[in-house]
N, C-alpha and C positions, 0 to 999 in steps of 0.2 A: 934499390929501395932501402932506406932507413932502419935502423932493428932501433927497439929501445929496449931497456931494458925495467924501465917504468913508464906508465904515462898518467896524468892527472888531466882530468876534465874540469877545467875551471883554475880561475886563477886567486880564489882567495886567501885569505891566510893562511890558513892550512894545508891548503895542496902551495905554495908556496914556501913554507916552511919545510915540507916532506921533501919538495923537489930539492929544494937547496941540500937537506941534508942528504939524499941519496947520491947527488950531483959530489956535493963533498968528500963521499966515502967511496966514489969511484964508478959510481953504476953509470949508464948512460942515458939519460932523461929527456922527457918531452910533455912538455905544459903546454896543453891549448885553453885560448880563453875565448868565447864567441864578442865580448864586447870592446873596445879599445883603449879599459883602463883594468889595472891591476888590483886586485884586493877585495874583491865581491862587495860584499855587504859592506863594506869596512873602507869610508871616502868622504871629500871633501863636496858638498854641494852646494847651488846659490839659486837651487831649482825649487826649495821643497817649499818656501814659503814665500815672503814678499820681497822684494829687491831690494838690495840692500844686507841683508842679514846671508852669511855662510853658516853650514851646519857640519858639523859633523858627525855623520851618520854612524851610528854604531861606535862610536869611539870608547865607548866601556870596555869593547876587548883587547885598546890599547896597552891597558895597564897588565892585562894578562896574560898578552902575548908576551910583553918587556920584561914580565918573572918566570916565565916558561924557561925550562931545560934548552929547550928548541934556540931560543933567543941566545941564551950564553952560550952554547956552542957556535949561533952564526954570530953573535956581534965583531964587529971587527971585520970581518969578512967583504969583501967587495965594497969597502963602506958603510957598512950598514951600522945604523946605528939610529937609536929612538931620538923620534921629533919631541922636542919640547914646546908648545905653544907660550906665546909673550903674549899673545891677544888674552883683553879680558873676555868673559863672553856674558853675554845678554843675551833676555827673550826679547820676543818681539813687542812684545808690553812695557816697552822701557822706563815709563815712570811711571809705574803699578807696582804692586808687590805683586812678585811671583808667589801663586801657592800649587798646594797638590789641585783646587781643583780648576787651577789655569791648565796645569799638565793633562788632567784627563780632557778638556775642552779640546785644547789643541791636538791630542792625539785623534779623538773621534771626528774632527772636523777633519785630520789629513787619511785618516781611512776611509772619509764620506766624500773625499774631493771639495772641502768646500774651504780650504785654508785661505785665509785673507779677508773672507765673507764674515762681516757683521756691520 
């Protein structure tokens, strides 16, 4: 049987970030994740709204995971190293102006299940 000497339940940034660095410093670690991608919250989707359009989910803690202590200790490590997107990105309102109250629209529409409907 297995010893660890950490283990994290779940695989998103931060039990990611922990395991790496425990992994670094010698201990011996074990990460389960129950789904078959990495990163929790924190992903690439083509799910969430009409076809066509990718999102990225939660990507505001890109920037803060990339100025974290966490970060400059693994970059370089195994490869790791922050994505830069070349995509520009658009709503799905493409020749509209976006405003705040397209953003509240569309968030209560994908709370209420009804993204796409109008």
């Amino acid at each position: 049987m297995a010893t660890f000497d950490a283990v994290f339940a779940g695989a998103g940034i931060n039990s990611l970030a922990g395991a790496a660095l425990l992994s670094k410093a010698g201990w011996n670690v074990c990460l389960l994740e129950r789904t078959d991608e990495l990163g929790g919250c924190i992903k690439t989707s083509s799910d969430l709204t009409v076809p066509g359009f990718t999102h990225e989910v939660l990507a505001s803690w890109h920037p803060l995971f990339t100025g974290s202590a966490a970060y400059a200790e693994l970059e370089g490590d195994a490869g790791l190293e922050a994505a830069r997107a070349e995509a520009e990105s658009r709503s799905p309102r493409l020749l509209e102006t976006y405003t705040w109250e397209h953003v509240v629209q569309d968030q209560r529409a994908f709370f209420e299940g009804t993204v796409g409907e109008a």
